[in-house]
PALOKOL-699072 format. One record per residue (C-alpha): x, y, z; residue in three letters. Coordinates in steps of 0.02 Angstrom, whole numbers. Layout:
REM PALOKOL-699072
- X:Y:Z:ALA $
...
***
This chain:
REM PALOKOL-699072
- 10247:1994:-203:UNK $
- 10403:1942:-297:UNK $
- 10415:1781:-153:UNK $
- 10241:1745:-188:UNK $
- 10261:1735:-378:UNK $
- 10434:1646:-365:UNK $
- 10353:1501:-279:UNK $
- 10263:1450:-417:UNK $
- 10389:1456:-562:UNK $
- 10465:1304:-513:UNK $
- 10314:1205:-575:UNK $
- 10299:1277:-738:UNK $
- 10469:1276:-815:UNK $
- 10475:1085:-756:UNK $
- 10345:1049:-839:UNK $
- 10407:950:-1022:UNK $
- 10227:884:-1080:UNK $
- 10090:998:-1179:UNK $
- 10038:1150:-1057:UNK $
- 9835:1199:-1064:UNK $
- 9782:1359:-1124:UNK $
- 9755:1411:-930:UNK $
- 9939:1392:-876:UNK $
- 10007:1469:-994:UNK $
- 9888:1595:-966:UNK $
- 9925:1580:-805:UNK $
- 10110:1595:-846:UNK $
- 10091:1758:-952:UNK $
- 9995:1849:-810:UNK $
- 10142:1786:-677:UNK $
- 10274:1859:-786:UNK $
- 10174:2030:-822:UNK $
- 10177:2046:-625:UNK $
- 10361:2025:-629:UNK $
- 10364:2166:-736:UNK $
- 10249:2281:-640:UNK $
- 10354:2228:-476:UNK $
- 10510:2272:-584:UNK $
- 10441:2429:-655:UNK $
- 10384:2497:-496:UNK $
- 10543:2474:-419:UNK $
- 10654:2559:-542:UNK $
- 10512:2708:-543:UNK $
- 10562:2722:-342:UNK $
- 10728:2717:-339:UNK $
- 10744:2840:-486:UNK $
- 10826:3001:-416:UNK $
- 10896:3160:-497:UNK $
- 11056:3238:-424:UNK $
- 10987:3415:-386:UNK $
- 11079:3575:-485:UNK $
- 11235:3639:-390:UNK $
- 11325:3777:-397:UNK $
- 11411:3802:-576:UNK $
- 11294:3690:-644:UNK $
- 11218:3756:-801:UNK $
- 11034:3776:-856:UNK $
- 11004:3742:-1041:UNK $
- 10967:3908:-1140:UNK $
- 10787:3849:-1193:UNK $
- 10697:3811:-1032:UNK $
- 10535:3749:-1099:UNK $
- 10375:3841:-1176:UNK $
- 10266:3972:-1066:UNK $
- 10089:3993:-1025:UNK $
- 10054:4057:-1181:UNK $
- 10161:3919:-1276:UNK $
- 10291:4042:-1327:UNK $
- 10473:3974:-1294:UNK $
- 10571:4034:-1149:UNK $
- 10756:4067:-1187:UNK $
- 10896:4149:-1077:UNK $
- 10994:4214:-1223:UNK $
- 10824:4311:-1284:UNK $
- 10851:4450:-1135:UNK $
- 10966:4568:-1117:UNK $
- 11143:4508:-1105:UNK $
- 11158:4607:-942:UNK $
- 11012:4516:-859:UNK $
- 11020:4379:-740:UNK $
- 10871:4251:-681:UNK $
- 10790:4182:-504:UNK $
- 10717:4019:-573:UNK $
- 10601:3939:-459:UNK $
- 10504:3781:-480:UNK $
- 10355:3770:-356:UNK $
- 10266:3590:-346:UNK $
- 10079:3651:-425:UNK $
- 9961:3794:-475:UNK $
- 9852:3879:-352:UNK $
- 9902:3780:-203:UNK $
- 9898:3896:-35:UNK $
- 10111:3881:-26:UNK $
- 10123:3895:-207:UNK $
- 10040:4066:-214:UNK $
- 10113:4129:-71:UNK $
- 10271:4106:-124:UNK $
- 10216:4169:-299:UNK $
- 10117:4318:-245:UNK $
- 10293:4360:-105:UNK $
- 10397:4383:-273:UNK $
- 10275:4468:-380:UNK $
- 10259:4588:-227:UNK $
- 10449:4634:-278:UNK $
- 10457:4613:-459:UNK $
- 10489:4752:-502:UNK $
- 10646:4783:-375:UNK $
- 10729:4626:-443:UNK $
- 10705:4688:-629:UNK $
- 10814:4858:-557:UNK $
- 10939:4716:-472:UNK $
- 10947:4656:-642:UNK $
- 10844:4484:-602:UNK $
- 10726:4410:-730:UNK $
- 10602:4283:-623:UNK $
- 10553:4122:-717:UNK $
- 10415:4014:-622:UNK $
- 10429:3824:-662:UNK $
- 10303:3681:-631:UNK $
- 10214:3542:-691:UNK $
- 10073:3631:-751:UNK $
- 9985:3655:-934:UNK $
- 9989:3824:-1015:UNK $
- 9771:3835:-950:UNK $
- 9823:3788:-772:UNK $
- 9967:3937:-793:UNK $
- 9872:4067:-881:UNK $
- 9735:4056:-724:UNK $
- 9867:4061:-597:UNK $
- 9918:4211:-680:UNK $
- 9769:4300:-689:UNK $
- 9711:4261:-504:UNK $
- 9851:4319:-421:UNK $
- 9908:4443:-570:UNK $
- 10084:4380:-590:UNK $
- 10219:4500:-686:UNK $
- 10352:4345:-740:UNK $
- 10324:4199:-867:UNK $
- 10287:4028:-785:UNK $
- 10348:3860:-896:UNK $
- 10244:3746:-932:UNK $
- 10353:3580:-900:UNK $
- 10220:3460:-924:UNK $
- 10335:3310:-966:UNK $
- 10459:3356:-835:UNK $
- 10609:3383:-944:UNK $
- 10671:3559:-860:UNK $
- 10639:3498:-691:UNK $
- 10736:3320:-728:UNK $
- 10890:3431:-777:UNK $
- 10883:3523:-641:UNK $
- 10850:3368:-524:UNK $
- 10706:3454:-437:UNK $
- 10599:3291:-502:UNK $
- 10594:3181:-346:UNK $
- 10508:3039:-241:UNK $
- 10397:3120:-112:UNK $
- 10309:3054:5:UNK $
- 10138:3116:86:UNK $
- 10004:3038:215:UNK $
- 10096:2887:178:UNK $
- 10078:2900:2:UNK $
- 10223:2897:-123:UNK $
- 10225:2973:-286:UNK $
- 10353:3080:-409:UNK $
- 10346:3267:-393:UNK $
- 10437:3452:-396:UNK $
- 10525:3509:-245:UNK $
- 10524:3666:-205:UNK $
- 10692:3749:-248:UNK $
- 10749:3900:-313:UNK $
- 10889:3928:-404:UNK $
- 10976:4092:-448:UNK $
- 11093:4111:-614:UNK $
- 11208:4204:-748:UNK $
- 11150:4258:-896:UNK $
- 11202:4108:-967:UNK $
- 11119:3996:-863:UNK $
- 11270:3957:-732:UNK $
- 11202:3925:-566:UNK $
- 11281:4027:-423:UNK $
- 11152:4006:-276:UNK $
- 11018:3860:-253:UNK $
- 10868:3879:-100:UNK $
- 10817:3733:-77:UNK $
- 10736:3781:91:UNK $
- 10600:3912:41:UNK $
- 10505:4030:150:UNK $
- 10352:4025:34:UNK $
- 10276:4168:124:UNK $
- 10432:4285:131:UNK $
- 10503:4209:-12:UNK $
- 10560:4374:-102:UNK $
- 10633:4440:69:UNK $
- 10736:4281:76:UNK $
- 10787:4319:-87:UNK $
- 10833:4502:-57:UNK $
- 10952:4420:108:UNK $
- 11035:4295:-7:UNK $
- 11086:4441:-164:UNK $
- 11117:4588:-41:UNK $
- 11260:4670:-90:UNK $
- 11256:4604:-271:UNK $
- 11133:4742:-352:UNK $
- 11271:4786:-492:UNK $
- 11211:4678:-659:UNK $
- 11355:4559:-704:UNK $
- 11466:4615:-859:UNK $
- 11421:4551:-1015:UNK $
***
């Protein structure tokens, strides 16, 4: 497309006499396609290095499904977290993997784990996901992407041929305050707490304070 424009600029910036109201019309829409062209380049090529190990989440991770603020440093200072961002509500590997940790809730919380759930989703979309498949853990609402930009989970994806900006599935598991010490960034949706369970054997004791 940018070829296709380009051959006609030539024309117009030679020309020195009085232009009608249709080229520069004409001129207007060219450069407004130079800027879509532009836009939609810079919008593929835009990447987020993915969280690594010692990489720190921010203490306020975003707002819940019930619009209440999500903060590490509001749990116990002996409490660690298993944040996991999962690509949309509902979806048959998003509630498998959902439904696999909720299965084992409660043996994380004596682990000393505190599960967050992350997506793109609006506190409606969150609260029904909840309810359906009667989820124990808060899910963020990260409707303008800003948790899943910092943690670089925000990607190009591609499906059917299609490409388009989305969450990829990664879980990450931190400190209390937020440092990173294990990513997944290969999830078993379906045995996702089991995979979990593998990964933190042998690390049941809460981390000091």
């Amino acid at each position: 497309p940018v070829a296709f424009l380009a051959c006609f600029k030539s024309p117009w910036t030679r020309r020195t006499s009085t232009r009608s109201s249709t080229e520069q019309a004409d001129e207007h829409i060219a450069e407004l396609l130079f800027r879509v062209i532009d836009s939609t380049s810079e919008f593929k090529t835009k990447t987020f290095q993915t969280m690594n190990i010692e990489d720190k989440f921010p203490d306020l991770l975003g707002k819940d499904e019930n619009g209440k603020e999500v903060r590490l440093s509001s749990y116990p200072s002996n409490v660690r977290f298993i944040i996991y961002f999962y690509p949309k509500d509902s979806t048959p590997g998003c509630t498998l993997e959902a439904r696999s940790l909720a299965s084992a809730y409660t043996q994380f919380l004596e682990m000393g784990y505190q599960i967050i759930g992350v997506s793109a989703g609006d506190e409606k979309s969150h609260q029904r996901f909840i309810a359906k498949n009667e989820l124990p853990f808060p899910l963020i609402a990260d409707t303008e992407h800003t948790l899943c930009e910092t943690a670089g989970v925000w990607q190009l994806k591609k499906l059917a041929g299609r490409e388009y900006m989305g969450i990829v599935r990664t879980t990450f598991v931190c400190d209390h305050d937020g440092t990173v010490t294990d990513v997944i960034r290969k999830v078993d949706t379906r045995n996702a707490a089991t995979q979990l369970f593998t990964l933190l054997e042998g690390r049941n004791s809460p981390n000091p304070a």
